[in-house]
VOLODO-223570 format. One line per field, with one value per atom (N, C-alpha, C): residue number from 1; atom name; z, y negated, x. Coordinates in steps of 0.02 Angstrom, whole numbers, m for minus. Each point is the difference from the previous one (the first is absolute). Last residue first. Layout:
num = [NUM, ...]
atome = [CA, ...]
zz = [Z, ...]
yy = [Y, ...]
xx = [X, ...]
# end
This chain:
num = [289, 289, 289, 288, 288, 288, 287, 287, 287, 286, 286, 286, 285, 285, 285, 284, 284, 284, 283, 283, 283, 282, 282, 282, 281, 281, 281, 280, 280, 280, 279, 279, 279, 278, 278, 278, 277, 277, 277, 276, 276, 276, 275, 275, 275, 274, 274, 274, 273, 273, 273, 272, 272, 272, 271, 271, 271, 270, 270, 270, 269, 269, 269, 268, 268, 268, 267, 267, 267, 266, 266, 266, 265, 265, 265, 264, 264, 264, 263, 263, 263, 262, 262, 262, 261, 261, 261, 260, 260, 260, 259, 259, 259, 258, 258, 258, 257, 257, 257, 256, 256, 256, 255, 255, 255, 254, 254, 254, 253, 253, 253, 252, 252, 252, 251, 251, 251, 250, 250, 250, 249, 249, 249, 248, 248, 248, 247, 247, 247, 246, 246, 246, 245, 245, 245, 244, 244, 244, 243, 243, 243, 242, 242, 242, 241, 241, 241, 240, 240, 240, 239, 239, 239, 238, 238, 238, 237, 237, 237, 236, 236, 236, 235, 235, 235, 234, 234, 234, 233, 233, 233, 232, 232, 232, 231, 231, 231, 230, 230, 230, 229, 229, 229, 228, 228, 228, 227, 227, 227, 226, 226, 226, 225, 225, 225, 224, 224, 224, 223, 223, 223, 222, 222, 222, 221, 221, 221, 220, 220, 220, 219, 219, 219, 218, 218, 218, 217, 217, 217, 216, 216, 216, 215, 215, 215, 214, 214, 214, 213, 213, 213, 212, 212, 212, 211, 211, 211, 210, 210, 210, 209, 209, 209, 208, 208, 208, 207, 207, 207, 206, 206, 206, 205, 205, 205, 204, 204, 204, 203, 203, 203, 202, 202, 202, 201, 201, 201, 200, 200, 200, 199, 199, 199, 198, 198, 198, 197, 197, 197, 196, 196, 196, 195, 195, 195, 194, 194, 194, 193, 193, 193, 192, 192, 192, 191, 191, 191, 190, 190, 190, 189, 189, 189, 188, 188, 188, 187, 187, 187, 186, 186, 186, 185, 185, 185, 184, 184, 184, 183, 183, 183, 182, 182, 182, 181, 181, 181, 180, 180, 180, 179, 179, 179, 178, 178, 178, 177, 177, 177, 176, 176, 176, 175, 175, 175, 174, 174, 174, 173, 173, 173, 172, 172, 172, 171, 171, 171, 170, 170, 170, 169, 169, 169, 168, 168, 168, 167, 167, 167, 166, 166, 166, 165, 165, 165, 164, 164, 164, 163, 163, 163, 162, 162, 162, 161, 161, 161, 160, 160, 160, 159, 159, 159, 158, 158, 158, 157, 157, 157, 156, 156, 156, 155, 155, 155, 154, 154, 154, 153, 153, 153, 152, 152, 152, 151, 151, 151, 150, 150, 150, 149, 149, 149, 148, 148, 148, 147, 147, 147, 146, 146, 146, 145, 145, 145, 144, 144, 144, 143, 143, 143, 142, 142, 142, 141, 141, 141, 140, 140, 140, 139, 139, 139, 138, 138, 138, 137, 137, 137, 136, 136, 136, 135, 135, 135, 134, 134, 134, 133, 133, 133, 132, 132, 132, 131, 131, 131, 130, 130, 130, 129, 129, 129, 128, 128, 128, 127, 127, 127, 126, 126, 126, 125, 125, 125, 124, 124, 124, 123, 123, 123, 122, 122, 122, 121, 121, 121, 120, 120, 120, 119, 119, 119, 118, 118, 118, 117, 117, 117, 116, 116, 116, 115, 115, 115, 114, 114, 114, 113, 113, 113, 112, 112, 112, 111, 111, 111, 110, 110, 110, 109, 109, 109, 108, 108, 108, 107, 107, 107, 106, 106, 106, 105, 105, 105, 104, 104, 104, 103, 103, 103, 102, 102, 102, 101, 101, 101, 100, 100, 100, 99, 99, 99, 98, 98, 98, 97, 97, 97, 96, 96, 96, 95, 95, 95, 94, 94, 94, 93, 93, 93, 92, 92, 92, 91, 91, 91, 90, 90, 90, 89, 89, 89, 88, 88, 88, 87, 87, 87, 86, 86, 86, 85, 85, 85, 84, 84, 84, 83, 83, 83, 82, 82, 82, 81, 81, 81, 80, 80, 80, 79, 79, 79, 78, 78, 78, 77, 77, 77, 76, 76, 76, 75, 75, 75, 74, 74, 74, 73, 73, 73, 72, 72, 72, 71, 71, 71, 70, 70, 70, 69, 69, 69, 68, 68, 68, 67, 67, 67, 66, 66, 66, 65, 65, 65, 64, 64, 64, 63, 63, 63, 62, 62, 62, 61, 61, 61, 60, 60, 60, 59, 59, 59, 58, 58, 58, 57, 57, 57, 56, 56, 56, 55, 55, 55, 54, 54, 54, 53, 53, 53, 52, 52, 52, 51, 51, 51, 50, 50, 50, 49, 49, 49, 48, 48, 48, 47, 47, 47, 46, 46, 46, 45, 45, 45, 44, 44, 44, 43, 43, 43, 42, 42, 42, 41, 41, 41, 40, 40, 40, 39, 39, 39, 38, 38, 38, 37, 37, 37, 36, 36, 36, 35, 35, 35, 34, 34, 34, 33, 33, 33, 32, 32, 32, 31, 31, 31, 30, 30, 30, 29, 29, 29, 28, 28, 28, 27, 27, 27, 26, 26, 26, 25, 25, 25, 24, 24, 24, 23, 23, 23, 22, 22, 22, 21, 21, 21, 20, 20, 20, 19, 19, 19, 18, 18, 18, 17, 17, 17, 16, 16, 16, 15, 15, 15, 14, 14, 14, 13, 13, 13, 12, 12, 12, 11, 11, 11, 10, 10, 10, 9, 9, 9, 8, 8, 8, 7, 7, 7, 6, 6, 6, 5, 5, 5, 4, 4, 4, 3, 3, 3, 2, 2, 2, 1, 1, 1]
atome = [N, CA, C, N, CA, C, N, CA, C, N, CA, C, N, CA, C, N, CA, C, N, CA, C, N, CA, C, N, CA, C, N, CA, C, N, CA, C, N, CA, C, N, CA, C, N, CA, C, N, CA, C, N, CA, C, N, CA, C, N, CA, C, N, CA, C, N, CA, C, N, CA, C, N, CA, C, N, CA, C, N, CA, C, N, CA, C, N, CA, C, N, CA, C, N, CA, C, N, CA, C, N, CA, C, N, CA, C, N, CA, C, N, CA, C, N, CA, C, N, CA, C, N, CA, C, N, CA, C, N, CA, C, N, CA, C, N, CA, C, N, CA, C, N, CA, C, N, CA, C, N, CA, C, N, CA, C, N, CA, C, N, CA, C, N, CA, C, N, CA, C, N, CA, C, N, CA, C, N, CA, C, N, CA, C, N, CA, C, N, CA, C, N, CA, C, N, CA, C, N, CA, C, N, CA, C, N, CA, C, N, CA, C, N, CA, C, N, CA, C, N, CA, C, N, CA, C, N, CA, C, N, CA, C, N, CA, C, N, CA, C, N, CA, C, N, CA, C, N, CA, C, N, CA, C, N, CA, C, N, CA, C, N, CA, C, N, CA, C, N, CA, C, N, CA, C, N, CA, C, N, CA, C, N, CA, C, N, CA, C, N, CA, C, N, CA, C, N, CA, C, N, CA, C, N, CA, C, N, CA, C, N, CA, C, N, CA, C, N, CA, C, N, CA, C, N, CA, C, N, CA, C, N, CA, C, N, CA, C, N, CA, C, N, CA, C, N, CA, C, N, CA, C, N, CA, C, N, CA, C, N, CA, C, N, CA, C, N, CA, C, N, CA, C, N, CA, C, N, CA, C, N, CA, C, N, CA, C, N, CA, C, N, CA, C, N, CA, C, N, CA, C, N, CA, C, N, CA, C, N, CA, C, N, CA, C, N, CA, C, N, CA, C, N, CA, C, N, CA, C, N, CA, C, N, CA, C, N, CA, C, N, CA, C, N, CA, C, N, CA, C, N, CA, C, N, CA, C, N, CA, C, N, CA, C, N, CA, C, N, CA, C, N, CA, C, N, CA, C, N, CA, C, N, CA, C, N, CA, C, N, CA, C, N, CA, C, N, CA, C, N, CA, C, N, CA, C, N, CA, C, N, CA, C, N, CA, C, N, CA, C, N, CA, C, N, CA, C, N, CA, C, N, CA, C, N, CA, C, N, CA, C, N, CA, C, N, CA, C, N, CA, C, N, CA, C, N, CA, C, N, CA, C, N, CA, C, N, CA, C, N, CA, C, N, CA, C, N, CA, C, N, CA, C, N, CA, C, N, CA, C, N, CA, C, N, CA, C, N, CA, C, N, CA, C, N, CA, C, N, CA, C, N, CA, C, N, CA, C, N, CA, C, N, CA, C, N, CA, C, N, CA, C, N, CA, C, N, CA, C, N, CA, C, N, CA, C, N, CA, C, N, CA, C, N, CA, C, N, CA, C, N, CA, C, N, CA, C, N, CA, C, N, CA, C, N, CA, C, N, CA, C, N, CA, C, N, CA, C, N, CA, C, N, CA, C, N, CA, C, N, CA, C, N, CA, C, N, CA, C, N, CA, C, N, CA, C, N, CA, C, N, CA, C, N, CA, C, N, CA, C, N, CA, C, N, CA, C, N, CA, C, N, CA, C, N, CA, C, N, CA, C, N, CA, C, N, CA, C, N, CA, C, N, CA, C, N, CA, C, N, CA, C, N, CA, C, N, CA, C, N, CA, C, N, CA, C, N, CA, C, N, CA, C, N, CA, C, N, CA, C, N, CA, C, N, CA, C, N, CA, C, N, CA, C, N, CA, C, N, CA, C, N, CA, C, N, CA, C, N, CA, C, N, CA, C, N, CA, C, N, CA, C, N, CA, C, N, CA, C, N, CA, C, N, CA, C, N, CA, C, N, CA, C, N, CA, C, N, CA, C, N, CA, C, N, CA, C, N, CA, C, N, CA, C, N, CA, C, N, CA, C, N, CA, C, N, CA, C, N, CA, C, N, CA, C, N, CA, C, N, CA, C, N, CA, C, N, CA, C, N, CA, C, N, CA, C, N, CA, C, N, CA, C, N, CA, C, N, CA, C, N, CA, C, N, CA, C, N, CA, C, N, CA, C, N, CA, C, N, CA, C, N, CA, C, N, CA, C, N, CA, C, N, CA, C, N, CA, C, N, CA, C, N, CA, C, N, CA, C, N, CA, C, N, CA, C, N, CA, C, N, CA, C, N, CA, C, N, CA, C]
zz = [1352, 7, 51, m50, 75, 15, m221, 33, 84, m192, m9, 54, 21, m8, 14, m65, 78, 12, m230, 17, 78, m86, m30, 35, 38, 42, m17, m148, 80, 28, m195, m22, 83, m14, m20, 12, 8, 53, 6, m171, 34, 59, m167, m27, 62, 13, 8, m26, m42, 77, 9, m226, 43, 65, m120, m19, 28, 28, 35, m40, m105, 87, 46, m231, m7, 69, m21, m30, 11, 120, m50, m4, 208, m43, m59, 260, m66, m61, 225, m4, m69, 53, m2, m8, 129, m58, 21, 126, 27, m83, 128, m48, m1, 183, 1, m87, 169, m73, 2, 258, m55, m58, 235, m38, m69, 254, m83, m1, 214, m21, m87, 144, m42, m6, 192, m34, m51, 127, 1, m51, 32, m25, 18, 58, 46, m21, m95, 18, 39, m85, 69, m5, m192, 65, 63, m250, 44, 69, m232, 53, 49, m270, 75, 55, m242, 13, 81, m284, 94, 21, m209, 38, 66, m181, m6, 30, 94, m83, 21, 117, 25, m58, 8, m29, 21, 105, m62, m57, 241, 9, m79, 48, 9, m20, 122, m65, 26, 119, 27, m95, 101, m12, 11, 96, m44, m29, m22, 76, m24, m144, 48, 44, m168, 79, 27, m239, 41, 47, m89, m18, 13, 51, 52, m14, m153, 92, 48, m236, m16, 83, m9, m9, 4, m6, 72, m19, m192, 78, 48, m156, m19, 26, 54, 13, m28, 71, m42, 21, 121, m18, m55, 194, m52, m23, 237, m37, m95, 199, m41, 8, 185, m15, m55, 217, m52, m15, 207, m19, m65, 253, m89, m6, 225, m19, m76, 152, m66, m11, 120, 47, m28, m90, 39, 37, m102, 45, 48, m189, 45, 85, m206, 21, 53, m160, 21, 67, m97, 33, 26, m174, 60, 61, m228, 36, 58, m118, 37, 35, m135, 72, 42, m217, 46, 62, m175, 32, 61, m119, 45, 25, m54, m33, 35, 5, 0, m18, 28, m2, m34, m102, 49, 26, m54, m49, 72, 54, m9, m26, 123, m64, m9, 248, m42, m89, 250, m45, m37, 259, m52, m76, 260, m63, m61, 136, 33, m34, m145, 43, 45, m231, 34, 83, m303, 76, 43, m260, 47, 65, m206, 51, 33, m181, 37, 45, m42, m37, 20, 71, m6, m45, 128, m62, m1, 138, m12, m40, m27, 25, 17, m36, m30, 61, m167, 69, 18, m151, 27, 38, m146, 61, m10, m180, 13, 69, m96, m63, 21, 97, 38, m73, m42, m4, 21, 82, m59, m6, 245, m75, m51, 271, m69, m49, 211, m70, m20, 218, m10, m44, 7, 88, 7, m206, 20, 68, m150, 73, 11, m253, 61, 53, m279, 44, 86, m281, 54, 70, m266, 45, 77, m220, 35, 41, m216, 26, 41, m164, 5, 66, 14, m9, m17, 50, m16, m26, 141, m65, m56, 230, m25, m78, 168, 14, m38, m24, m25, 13, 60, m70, m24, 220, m8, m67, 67, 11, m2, m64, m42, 32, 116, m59, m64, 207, 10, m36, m31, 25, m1, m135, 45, 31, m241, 25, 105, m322, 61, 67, m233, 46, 32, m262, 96, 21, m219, 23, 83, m246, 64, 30, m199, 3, 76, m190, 70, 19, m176, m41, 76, m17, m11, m16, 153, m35, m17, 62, m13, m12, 50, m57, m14, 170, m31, m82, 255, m42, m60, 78, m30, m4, 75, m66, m21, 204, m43, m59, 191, m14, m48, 20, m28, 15, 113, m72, m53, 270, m68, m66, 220, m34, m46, 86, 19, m35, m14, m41, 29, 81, m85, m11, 221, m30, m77, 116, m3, m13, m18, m60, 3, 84, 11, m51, m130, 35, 39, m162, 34, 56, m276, 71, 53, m217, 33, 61, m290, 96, 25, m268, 62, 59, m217, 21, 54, m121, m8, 44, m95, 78, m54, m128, m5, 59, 6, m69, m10, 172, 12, m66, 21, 4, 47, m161, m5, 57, 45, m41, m60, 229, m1, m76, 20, 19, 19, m82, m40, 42, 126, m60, m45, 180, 34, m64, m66, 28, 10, m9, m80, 8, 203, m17, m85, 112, 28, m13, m108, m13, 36, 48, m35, m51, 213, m3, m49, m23, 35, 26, m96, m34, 19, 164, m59, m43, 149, 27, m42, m53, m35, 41, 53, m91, m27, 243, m33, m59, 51, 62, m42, m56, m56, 31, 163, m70, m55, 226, m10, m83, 228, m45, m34, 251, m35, m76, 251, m93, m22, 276, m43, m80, 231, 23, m69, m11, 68, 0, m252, 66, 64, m271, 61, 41, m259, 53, 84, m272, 78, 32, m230, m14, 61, m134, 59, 5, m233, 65, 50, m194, 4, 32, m52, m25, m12, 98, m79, m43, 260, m69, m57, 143, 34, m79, 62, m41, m26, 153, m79, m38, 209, 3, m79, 99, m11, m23, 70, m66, m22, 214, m47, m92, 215, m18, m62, 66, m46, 19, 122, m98, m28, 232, m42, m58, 138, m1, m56, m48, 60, m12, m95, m12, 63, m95, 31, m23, m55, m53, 32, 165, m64, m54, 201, m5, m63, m24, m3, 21, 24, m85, 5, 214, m22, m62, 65, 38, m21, m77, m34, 10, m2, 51, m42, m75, 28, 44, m138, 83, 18, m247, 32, 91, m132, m40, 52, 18, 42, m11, m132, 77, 35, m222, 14, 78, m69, m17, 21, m20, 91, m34, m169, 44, 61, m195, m10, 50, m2, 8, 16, m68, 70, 22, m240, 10, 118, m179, 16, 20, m175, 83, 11, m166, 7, 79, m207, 63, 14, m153, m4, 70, m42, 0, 0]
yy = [m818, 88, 48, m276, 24, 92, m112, m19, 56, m32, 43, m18, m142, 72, 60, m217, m3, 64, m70, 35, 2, m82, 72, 30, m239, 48, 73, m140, 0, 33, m50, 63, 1, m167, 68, 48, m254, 58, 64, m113, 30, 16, m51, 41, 49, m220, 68, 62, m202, m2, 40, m24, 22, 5, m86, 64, 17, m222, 60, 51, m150, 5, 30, m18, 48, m8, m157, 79, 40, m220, 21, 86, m154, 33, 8, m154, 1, 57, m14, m1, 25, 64, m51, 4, 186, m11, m70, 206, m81, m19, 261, m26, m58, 156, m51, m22, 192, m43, m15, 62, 7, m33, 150, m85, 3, 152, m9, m68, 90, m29, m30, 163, m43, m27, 123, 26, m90, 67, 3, m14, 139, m73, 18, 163, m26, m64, 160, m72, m33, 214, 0, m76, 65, m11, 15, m87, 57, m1, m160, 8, 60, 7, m52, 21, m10, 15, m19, m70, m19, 61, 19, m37, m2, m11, 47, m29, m112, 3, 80, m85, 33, m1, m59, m30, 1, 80, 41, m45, m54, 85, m2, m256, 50, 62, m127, m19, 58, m132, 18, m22, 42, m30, 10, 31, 35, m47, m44, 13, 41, m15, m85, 36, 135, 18, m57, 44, 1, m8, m6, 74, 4, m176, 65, 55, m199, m8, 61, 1, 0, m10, m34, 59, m8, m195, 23, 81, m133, m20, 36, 31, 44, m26, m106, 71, 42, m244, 41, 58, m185, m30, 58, 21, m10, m18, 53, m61, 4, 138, m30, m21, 76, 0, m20, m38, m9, 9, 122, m90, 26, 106, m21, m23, 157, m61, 8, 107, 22, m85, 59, m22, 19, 23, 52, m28, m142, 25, 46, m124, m31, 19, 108, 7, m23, m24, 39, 12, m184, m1, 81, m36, m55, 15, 74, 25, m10, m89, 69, 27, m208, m12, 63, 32, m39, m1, 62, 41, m8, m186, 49, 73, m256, 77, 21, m271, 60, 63, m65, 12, m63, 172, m49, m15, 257, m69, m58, 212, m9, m92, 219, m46, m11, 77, m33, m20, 116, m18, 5, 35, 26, m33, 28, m36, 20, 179, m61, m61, 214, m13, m84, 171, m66, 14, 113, 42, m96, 151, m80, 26, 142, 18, m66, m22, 65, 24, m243, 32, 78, m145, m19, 58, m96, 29, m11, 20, m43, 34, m48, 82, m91, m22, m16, 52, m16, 30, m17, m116, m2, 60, m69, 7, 28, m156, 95, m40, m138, 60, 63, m224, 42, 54, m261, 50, 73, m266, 19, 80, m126, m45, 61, m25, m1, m22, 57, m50, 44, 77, m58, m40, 212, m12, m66, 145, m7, m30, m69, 41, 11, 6, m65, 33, m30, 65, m82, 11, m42, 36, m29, 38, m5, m183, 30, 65, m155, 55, m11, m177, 11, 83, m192, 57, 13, m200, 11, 60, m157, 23, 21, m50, m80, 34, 174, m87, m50, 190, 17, m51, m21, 23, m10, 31, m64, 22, 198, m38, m56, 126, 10, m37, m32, m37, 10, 139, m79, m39, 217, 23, m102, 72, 8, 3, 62, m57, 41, 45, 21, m34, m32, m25, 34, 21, 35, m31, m37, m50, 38, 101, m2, m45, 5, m3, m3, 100, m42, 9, 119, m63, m51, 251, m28, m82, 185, m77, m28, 225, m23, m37, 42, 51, m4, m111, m39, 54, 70, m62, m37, 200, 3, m54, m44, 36, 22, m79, m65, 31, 156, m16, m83, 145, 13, m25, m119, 10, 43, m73, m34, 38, 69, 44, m30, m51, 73, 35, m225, 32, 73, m175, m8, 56, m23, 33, m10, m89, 68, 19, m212, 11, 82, m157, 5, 43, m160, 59, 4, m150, 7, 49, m98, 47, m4, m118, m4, 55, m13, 8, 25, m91, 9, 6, 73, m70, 26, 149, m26, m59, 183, m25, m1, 50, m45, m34, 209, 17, m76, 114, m47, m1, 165, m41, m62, 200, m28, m63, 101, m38, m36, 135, m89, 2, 183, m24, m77, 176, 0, m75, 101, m55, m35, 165, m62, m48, 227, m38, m63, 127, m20, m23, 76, m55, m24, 170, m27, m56, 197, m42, m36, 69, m21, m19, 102, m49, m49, 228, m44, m75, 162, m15, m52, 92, m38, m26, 189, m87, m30, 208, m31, m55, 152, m17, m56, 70, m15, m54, 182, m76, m58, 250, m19, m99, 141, m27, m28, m44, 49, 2, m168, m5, 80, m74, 9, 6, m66, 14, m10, 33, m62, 53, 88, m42, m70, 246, m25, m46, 52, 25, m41, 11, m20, 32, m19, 52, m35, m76, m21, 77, m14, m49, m12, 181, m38, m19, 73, 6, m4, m76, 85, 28, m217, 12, 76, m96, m27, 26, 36, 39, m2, m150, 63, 69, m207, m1, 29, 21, m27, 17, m7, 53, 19, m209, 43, 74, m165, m8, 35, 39, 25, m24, m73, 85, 14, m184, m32, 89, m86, m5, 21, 28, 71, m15, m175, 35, 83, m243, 30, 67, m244, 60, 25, m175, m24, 52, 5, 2, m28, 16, m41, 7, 141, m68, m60, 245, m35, m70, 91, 9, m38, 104, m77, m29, 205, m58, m55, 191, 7, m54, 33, m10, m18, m7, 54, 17, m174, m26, 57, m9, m49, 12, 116, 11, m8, m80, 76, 3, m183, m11, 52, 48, m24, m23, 71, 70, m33, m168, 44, 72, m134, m48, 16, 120, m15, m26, 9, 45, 7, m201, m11, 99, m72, m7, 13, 173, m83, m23, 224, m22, m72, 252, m69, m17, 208, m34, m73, 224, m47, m60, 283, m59, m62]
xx = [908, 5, 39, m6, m2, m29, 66, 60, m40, m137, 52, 47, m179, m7, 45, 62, m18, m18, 9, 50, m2, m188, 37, 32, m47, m45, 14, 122, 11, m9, m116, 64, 50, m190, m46, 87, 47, m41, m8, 92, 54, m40, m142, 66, 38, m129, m45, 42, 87, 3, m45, 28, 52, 0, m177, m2, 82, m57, m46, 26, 120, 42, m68, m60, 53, 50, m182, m42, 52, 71, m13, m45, m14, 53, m41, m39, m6, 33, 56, m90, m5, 219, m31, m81, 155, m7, m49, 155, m37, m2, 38, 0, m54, 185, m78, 3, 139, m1, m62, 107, m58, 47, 89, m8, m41, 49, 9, m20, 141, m61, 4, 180, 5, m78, 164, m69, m12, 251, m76, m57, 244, m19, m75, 181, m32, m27, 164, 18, m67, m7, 45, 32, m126, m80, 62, 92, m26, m47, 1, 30, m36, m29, m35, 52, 94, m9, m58, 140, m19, m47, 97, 47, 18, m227, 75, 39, m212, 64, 17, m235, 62, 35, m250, 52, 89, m200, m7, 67, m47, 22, 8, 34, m52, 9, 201, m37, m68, 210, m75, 7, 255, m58, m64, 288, m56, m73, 303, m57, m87, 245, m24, m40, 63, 19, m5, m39, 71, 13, m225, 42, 89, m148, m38, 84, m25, 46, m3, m122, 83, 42, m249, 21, 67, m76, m13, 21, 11, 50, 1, m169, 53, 77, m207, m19, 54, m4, m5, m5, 65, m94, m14, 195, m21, m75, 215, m67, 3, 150, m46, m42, 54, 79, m4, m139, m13, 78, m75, 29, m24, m68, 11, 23, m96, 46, 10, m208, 46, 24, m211, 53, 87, m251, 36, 45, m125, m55, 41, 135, m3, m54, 9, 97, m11, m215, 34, 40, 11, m80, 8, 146, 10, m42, m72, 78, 20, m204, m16, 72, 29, m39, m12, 111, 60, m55, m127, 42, 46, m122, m73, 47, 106, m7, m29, 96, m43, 9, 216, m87, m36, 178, 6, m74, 98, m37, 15, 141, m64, m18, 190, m15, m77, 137, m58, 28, 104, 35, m66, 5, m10, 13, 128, m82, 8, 99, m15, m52, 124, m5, m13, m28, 16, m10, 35, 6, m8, m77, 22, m3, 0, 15, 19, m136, m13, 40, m80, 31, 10, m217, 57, 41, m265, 33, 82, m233, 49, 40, m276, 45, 65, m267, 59, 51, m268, 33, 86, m221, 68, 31, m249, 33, 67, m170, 60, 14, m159, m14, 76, m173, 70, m18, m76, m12, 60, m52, 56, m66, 26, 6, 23, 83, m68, m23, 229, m53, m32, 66, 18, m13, m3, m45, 10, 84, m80, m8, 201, m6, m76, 153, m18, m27, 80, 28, m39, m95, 49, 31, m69, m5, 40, m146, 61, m21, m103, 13, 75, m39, m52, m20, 198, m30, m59, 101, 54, m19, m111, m16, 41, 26, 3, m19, m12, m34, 6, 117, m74, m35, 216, m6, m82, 88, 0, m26, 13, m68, 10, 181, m59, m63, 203, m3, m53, 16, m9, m1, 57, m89, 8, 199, m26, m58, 39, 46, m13, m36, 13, 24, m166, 66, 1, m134, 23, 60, m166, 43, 9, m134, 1, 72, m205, 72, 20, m192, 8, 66, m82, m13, 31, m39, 67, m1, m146, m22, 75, m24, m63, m12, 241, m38, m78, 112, 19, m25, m38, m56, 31, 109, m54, m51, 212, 14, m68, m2, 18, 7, m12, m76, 9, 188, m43, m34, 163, 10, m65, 17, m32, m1, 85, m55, m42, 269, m55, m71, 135, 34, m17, m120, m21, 55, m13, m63, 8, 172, 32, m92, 52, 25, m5, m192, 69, 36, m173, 4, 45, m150, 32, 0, m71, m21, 77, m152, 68, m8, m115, m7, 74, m143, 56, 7, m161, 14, 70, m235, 55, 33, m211, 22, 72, m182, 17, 71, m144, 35, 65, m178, 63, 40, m165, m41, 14, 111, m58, m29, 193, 9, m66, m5, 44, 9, m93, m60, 46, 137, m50, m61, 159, 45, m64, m49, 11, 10, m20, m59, m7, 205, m26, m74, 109, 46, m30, m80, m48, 52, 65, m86, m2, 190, 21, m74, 6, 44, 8, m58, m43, 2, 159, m43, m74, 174, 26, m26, m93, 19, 29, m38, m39, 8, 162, m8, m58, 9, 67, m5, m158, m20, 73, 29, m64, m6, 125, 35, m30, m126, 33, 20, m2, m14, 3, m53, 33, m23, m95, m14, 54, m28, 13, m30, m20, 49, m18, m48, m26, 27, 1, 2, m29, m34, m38, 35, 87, m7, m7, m69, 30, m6, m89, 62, 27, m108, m5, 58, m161, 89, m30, m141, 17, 61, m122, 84, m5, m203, 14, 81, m64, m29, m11, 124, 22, m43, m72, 42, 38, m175, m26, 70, 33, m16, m30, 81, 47, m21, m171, 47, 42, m107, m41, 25, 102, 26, m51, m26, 53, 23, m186, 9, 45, m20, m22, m22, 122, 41, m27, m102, 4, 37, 56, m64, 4, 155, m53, m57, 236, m28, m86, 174, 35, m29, m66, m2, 23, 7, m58, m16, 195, m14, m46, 59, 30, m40, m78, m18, 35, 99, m83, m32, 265, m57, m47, 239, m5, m80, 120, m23, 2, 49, 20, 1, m160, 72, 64, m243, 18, 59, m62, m4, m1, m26, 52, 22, m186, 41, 52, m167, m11, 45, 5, 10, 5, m106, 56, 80, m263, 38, 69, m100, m10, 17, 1, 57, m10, m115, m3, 77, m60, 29, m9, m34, m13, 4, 44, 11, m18, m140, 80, 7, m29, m42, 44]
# end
């Protein structure tokens, strides 16, 4: 018989794929946990496989599951294209975006590569800078879009589109004794503050041994033994490593990416700032599996 598949199928196979969870899925496709078995189960019989091996614990994918995650993937990416280019055919113009430099050089690049493949006509302008100079920036209209790294308990404002978890980070066999030896951004910095703040609850002597406003300053010092740093768990280099748990560092409080856009935007600075929301919230998903 011949095969047919929505894309909101499509969508809860994948969200099992990904999360491993019948329940999760369902939240992220907004059904109820015995819809979305009852999809899989459709789908399941349209293929003539099975595509998850259900244990006690989580959904695993099975080899047939594999093969066809890919493909699936890849309708619900020719769906998406198909329906922006029909009915944004015209979206064009220029957008400034501002970003820190270690989220834009982590998890900008694809979700920018695929908004730049749906609307090649829009020209994208990315700064990489500090959290402080991107929000002077944005104030004096310097940005149509910023992302801005910042302290949920402290500013508001903006849209929270990724939680932070932040580790300490240093070279792999960094050895210190007594204070503790610091590379870290100048301040302001929402890291440098959790650092400090930190060191300072436990009762942990410091000094500052760097100061960079770069992210590939601040690496290059880690990695020669200047002292250690505060980055977020997922953004760890080749290089660096999290500090061992017998140095006794204390417990790091996360830090948010907030996305702050002009009242006013262009057709093509909305359809990006829903972009990087929507593919965020994604990857948030994927990250806290």
């Amino acid at each position: 018989m011949p095969f047919h598949v929505d894309t909101l199928l499509l969508k809860s196979f994948v969200a099992i794929a990904e999360t491993g969870s019948f329940s999760q899925a369902a939240e992220i496709v907004g059904r109820t946990q015995s819809a979305v078995s009852l999809q899989i189960k459709k789908l399941e019989e349209g293929l003539g496989c099975i595509l998850f091996d259900r244990g006690a614990r989580q959904a695993t994918l099975t080899e047939q599951g594999e093969v066809f995650l890919n493909y699936a993937r890849r309708m619900i990416e020719l769906q998406w294209e198909a329906y922006s280019r029909l009915n944004e055919p015209e979206i064009a113009g220029k957008i400034n975006l501002g970003t820190p430099e270690d989220f834009a050089t982590h998890y900008l690049p694809s979700i920018l590569a695929k908004f730049a493949k749906h609307h090649p006509h829009v020209q994208l302008n990315v700064v990489c800078d500090l959290t402080l100079n991107l929000v002077g920036g944005f104030h004096k209209k310097a940005f149509d879009i910023v992302l801005v790294k910042r302290d949920p308990e402290r500013v508001k404002g903006g849209t929270k589109v990724w939680r932070e978890p932040l580790v300490w980070a240093s070279a792999e066999h960094c050895q210190f004794k007594g204070s503790i030896p610091l590379v870290l951004s100048p301040q302001p910095c929402i890291y440098r503050a959790r650092a400090l703040a930190a060191l300072d609850r436990a009762g942990k002597k410091w000094h500052i041994a760097y100061t960079s406003p770069s992210l590939a300053g601040t690496v290059a010092a880690v990695k020669a033994g200047l002292g250690i740093t505060v980055l977020p768990a997922a953004m760890v280099p080749q290089g660096l490593v999290p500090v061992k748990s017998f140095f006794k560092l204390p417990h790091l409080v996360d830090s948010e990416i907030a996305l702050m856009k002009k009242e006013s935007l262009s057709p093509a600075a909305k359809a990006l700032a829903a972009h990087i929301v929507s593919s965020l919230e994604h990857a948030a998903v994927n990250n806290e599996k």
